[in-house]
VOGUFI-172550 format. One line per field, with one value per residue (C-alpha): x, y, z; residue in one letter; residue number from 1. Coordinates in steps of 0.2 Angstrom, whole numbers, padded with zeros to 4 digits. Layout:
N
c1 <- [X, ...]
c2 <- [Y, ...]
c3 <- [Z, ...]
aa <- [A, ...]
i <- [NUM, ...]
//
This chain:
400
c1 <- [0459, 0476, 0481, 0491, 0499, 0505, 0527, 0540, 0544, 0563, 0564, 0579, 0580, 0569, 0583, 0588, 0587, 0575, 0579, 0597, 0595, 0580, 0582, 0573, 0569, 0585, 0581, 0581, 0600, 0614, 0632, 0633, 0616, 0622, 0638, 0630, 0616, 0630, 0639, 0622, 0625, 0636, 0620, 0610, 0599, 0609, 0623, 0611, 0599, 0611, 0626, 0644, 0660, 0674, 0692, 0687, 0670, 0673, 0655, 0641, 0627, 0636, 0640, 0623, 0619, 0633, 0629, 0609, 0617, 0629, 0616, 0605, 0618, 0622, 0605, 0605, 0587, 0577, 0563, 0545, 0540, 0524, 0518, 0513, 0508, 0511, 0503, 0512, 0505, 0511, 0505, 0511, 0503, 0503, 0509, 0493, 0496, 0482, 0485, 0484, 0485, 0487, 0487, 0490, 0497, 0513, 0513, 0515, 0506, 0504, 0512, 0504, 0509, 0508, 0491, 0483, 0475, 0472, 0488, 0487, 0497, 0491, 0503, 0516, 0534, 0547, 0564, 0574, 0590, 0582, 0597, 0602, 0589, 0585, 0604, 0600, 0586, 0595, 0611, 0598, 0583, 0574, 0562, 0570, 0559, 0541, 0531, 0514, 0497, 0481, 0465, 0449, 0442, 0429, 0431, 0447, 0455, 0442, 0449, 0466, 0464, 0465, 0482, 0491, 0508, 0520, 0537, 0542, 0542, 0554, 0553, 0560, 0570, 0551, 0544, 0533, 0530, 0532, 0525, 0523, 0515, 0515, 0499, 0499, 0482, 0477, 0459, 0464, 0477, 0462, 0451, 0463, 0471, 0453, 0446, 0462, 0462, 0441, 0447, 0459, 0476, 0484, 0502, 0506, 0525, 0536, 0531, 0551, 0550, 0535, 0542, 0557, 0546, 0538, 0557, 0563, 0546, 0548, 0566, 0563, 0550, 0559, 0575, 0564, 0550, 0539, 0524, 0522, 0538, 0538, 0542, 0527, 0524, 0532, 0532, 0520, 0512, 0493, 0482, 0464, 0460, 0451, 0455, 0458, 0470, 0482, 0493, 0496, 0508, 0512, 0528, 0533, 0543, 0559, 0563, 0580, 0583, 0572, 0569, 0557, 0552, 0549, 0540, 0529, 0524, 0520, 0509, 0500, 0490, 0482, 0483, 0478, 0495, 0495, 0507, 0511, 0519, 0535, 0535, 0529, 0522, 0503, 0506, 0501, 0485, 0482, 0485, 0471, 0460, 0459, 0462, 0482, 0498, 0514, 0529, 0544, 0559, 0577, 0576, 0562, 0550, 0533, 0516, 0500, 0494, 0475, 0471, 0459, 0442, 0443, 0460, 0458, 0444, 0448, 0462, 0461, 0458, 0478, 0489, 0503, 0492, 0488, 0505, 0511, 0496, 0502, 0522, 0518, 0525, 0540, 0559, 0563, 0568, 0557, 0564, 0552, 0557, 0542, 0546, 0544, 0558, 0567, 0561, 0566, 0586, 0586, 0583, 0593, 0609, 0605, 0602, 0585, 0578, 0559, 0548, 0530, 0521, 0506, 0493, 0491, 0479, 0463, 0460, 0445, 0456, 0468, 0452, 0443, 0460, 0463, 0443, 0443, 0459, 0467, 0487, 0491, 0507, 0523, 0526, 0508, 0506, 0519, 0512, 0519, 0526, 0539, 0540, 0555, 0564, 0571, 0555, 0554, 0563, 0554, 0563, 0559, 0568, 0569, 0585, 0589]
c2 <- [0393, 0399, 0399, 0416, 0415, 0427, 0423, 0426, 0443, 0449, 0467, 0480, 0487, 0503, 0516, 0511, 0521, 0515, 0527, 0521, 0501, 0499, 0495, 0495, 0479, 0468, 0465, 0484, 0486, 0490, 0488, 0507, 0506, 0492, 0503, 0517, 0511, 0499, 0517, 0524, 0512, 0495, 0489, 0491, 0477, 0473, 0465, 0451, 0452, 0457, 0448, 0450, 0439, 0447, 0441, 0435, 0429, 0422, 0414, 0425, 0417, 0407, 0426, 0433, 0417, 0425, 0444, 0438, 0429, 0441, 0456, 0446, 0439, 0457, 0465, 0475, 0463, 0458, 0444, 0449, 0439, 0433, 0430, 0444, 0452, 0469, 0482, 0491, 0510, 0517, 0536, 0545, 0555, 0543, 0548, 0562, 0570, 0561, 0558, 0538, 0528, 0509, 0498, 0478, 0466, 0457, 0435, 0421, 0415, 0398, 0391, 0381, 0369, 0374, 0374, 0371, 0380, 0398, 0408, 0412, 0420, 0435, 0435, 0423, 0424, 0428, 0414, 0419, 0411, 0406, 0400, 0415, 0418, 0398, 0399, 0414, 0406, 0390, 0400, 0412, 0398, 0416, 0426, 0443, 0451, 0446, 0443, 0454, 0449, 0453, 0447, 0442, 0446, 0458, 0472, 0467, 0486, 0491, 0478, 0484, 0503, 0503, 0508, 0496, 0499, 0507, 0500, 0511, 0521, 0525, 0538, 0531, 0543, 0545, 0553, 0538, 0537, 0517, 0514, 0498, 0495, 0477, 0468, 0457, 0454, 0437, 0442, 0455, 0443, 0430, 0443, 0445, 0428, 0424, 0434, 0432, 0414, 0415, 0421, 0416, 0427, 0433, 0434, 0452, 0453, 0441, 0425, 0421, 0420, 0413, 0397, 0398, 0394, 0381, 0372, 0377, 0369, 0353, 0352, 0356, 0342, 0328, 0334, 0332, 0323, 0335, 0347, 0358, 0368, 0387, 0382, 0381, 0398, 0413, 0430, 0439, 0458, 0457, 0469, 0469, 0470, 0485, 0501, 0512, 0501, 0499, 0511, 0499, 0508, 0500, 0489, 0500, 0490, 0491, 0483, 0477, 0465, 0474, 0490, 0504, 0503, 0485, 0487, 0501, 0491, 0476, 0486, 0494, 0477, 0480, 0498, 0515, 0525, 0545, 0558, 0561, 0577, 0574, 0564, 0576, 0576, 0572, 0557, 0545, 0553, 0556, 0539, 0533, 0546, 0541, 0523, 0523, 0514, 0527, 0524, 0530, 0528, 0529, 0546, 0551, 0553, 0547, 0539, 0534, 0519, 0514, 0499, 0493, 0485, 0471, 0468, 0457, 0446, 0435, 0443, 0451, 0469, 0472, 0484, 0467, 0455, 0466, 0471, 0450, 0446, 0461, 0457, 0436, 0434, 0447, 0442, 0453, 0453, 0464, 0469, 0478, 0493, 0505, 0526, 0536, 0543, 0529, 0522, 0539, 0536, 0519, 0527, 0541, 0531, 0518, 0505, 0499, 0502, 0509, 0508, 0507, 0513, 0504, 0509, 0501, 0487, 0490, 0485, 0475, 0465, 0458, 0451, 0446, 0436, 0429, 0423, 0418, 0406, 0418, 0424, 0441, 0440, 0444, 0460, 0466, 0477, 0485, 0488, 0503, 0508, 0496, 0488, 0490, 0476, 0478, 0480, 0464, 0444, 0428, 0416, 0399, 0388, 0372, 0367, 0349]
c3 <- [0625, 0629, 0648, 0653, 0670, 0683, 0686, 0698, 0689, 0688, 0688, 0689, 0710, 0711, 0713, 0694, 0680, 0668, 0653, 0654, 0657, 0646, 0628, 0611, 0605, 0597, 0581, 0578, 0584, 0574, 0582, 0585, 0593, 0604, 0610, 0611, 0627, 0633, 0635, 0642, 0659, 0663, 0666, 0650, 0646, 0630, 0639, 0641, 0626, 0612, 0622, 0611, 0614, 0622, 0627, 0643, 0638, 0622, 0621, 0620, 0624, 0641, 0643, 0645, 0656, 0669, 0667, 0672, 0686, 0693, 0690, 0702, 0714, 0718, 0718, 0700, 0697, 0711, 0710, 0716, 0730, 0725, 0706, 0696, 0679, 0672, 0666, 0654, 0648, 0630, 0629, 0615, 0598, 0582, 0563, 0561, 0578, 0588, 0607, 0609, 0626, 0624, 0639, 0639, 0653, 0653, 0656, 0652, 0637, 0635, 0620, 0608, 0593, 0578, 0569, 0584, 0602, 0600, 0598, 0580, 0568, 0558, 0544, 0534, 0539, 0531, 0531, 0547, 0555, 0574, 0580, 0590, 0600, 0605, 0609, 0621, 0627, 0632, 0640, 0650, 0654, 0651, 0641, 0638, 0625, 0623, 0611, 0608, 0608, 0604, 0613, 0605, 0624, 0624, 0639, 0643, 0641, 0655, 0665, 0665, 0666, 0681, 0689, 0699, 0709, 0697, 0699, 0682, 0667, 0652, 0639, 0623, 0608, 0600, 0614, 0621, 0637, 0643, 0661, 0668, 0683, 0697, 0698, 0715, 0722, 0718, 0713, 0701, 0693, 0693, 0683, 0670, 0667, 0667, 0654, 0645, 0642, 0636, 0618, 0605, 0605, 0588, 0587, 0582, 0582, 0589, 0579, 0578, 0598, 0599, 0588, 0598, 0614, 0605, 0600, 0621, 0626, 0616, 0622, 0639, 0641, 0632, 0647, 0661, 0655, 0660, 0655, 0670, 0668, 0663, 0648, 0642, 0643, 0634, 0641, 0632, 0631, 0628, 0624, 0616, 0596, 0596, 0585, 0600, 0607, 0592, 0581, 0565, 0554, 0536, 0530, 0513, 0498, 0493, 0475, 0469, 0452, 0442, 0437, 0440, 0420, 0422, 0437, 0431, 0414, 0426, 0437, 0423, 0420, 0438, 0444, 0436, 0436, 0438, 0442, 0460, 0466, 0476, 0494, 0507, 0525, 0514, 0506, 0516, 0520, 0501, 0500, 0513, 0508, 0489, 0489, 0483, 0484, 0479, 0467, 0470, 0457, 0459, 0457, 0469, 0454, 0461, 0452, 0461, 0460, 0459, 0461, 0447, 0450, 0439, 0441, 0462, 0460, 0474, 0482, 0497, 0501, 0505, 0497, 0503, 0494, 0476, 0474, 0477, 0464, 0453, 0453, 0455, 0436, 0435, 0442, 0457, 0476, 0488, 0506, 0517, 0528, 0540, 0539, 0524, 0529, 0528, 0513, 0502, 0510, 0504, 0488, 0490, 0494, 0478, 0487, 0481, 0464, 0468, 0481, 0485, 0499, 0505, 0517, 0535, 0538, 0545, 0566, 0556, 0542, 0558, 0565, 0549, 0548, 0566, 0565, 0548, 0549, 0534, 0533, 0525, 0518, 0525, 0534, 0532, 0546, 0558, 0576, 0587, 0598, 0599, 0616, 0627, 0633, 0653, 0661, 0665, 0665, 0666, 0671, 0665, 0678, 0670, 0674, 0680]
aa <- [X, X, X, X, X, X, X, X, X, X, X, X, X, X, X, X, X, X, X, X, X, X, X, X, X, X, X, X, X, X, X, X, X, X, X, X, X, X, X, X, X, X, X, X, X, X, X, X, X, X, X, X, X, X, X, X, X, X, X, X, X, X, X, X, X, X, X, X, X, X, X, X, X, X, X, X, X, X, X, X, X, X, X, X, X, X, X, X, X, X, X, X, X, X, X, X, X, X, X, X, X, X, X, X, X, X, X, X, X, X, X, X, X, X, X, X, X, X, X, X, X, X, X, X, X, X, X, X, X, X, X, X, X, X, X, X, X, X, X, X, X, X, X, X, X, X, X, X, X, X, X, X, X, X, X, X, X, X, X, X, X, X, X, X, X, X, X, X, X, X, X, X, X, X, X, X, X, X, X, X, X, X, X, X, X, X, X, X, X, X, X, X, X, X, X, X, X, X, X, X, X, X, X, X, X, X, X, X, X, X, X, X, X, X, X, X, X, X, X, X, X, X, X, X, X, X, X, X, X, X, X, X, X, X, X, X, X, X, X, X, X, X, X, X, X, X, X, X, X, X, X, X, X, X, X, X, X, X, X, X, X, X, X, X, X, X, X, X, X, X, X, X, X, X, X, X, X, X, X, X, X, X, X, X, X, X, X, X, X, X, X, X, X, X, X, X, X, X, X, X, X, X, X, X, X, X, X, X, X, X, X, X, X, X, X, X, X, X, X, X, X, X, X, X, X, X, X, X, X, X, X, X, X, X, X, X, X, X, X, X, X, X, X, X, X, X, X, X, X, X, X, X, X, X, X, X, X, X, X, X, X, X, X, X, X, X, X, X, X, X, X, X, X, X, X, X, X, X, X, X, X, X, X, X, X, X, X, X, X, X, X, X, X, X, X, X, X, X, X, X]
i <- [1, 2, 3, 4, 5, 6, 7, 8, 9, 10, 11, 12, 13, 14, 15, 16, 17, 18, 19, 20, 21, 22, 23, 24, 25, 26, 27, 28, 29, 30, 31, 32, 33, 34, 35, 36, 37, 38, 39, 40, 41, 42, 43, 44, 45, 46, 47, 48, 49, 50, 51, 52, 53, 54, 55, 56, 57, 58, 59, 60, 61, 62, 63, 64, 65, 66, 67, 68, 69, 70, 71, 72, 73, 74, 75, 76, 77, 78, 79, 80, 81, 82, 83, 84, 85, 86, 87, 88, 89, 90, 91, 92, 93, 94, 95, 96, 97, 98, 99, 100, 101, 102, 103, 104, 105, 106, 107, 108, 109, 110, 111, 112, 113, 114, 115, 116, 117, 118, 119, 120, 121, 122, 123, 124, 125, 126, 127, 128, 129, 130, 131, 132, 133, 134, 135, 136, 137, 138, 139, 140, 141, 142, 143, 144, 145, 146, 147, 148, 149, 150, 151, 152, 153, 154, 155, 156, 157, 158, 159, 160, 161, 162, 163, 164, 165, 166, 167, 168, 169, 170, 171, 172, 173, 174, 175, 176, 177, 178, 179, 180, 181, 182, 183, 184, 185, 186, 187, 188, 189, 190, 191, 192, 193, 194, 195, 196, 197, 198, 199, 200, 201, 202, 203, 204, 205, 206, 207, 208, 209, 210, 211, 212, 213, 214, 215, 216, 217, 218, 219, 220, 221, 222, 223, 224, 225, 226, 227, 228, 229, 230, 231, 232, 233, 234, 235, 236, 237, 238, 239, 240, 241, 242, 243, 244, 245, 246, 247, 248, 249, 250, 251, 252, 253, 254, 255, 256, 257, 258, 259, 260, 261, 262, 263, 264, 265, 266, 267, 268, 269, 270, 271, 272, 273, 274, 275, 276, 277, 278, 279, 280, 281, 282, 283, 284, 285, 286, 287, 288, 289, 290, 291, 292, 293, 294, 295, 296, 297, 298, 299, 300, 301, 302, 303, 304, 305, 306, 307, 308, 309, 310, 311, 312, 313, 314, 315, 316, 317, 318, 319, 320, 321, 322, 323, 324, 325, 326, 327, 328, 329, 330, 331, 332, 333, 334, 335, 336, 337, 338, 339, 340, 341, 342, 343, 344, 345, 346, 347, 348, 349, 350, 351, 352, 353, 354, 355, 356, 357, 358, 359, 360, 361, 362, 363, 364, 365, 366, 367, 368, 369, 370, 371, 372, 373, 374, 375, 376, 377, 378, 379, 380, 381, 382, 383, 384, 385, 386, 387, 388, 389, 390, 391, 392, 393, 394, 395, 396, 397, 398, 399, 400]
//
């Protein structure tokens, strides 16, 4: 079973303010985004996780590497003393108005190879370049965002409610309410590493990370011919696969290279299609409550779509995987994007063709699929809140 480990934390000094210097994760950051918290405060966490090349630092990556340095050198980030984890709180109210807390422990997770130990993933990835974050990951000898976990480990959410020493907290642009909190008494930290590492952990987001700790480990040990680096760890938010413990919002699809008359003949072999009245606040909970998926054409016209009994023997019960058996035999290019919202200004601006909303996956479908050995297909489930990245560094310290 997966070891997860207590580390030398790196953490912004206390007098620091956290809504300014903490950041949303990078992969949702546009450049305007990125200027706009670099503005926030000189010492936003971007400047090291989504580095840029300037005139005077004409290489990114060795750029971050000096920021890190200097912001410790001169007391911006200061080192716990003694290796820790962190709790980190998410209170906020989910897409139907409910109040939700989540609670899950920041470490380091061990990493595993692939197809092996008991880090698993949930879903298939998609094809991304992973250059950019190894190259990071080299420069810094860090892990700046981490990856998120979900624990098989029965009780463990009782053993983290309890508070620990907070060291901060951050309200994002959504209204959530990020708190993490230091966890330093060896007994405590034995009690959770320990329950931790009983059960398997599925990989809920982060998989690109996660496979760029496995490439930094394997590099790491062929340097120093060595397996007891922290590189064989990744910095990981865990929290238990329960329902009350995850908000699991659904990945909707966005068709280009085909039409929405094409689309809608194709569908009709597998799915019952009805009229829909225009998108509104009570789609998606139509949707759950009677069992649809929703088309939406170029020109916001909308059809249910009801999936057929006879039409899935042998497919799984996923809106992801019905409509990748449906469309498996019709020329088209399918992009995923989370938010109604957004979805319906894709449209608006021409720049997909038609969409289909799906529902989210079931808390009992991601475990059916960690126990089970199963992948959904690509961006299945989408897990919120988004974690912010600045609460905390690991170091890896594997430098000759």
């Amino acid at each position: 079973m997966p070891r997860f480990l207590p580390f030398h934390a790196l953490r912004y000094a206390p007098s620091t303010d956290l809504d300014k210097t903490c950041a949303p994760p990078y992969d949702v950051l546009n450049d305007s985004d990125r200027a706009s918290l670099v503005a926030q405060h000189d010492h936003n966490i971007v400047n090291i996780d989504l580095p840029i090349a300037t005139s005077t630092r004409p290489d990114a990556y060795l750029a971050a590497a000096q920021i890190l340095e200097e912001w410790i050198q001169s007391g911006v980030l200061i080192r716990d003393v003694s290796p820790s984890f962190t709790l980190y709180r998410m209170q906020f109210r989910d897409t139907i108005g409910n109040q939700r807390n989540i609670v899950g422990v920041l470490g380091g997770l061990e990493v595993v190879d692939e197809g092996t130990g008991d880090v698993l993933p949930h879903e298939r990835t998609t094809p991304k370049a992973k250059t950019d974050r190894l190259d990071l990951t080299r420069a810094t000898d860090a892990n700046l965002s981490p990856v998120w976990g979900l624990s098989l480990a029965p009780g463990l959410s009782e053993i983290l409610n309890d508070p620990a020493e907070i060291v901060g907290s951050h309200i994002d642009e959504q209204g959530v309410t990020h708190t993490v909190e230091r966890v330093s008494d060896p007994t405590r930290i034995t009690s959770i590493a320990d329950c931790i590492a009983k059960y398997p952990v599925i990989i809920a987001d982060g998989h690109h990370r996660y496979a760029i700790s496995r490439t930094y480990r394997d590099e790491t040990r062929l340097r120093t011919n060595s397996t007891s680096t922290d590189a064989e760890q990744t910095l990981t938010f865990v929290n238990e696969l329960i329902d009350e413990q995850l908000s699991v919002a659904a990945i909707h699809r966005l068709y280009t290279d085909v039409s929405a008359t094409a689309l809608l003949e194709t569908l009709a072999a597998s799915f019952t299609i009805t009229e829909a009245p225009p998108i509104s606040a009570t789609t998606l909970a139509t949707m759950d409550k009677d069992g649809c998926l929703c088309f939406i054409d170029g020109d916001l016209q909308t059809k249910w779509l009801t999936p057929r009994a006879d039409a899935f023997d042998g497919i799984r019960s996923l809106d992801s995987a019905r409509l990748e058996h449906a469309l498996r035999d019709l020329a088209h290019t399918v992009s995923f994007q989370h938010g109604v919202v957004e979805v319906v200004d894709v449209l608006s601006q021409q720049q997909a063709n038609a969409a289909i909303l799906i529902r989210p996956v079931s808390v009992a479908e991601i475990k059916r699929t960690a126990t089970e050995g199963i992948l959904m297909p690509p961006k299945s489930t989408f897990f919120t809140p988004k974690l912010r990245t600045g609460f905390v560094i690991r170091e890896l310290n594997t430098r000759d």
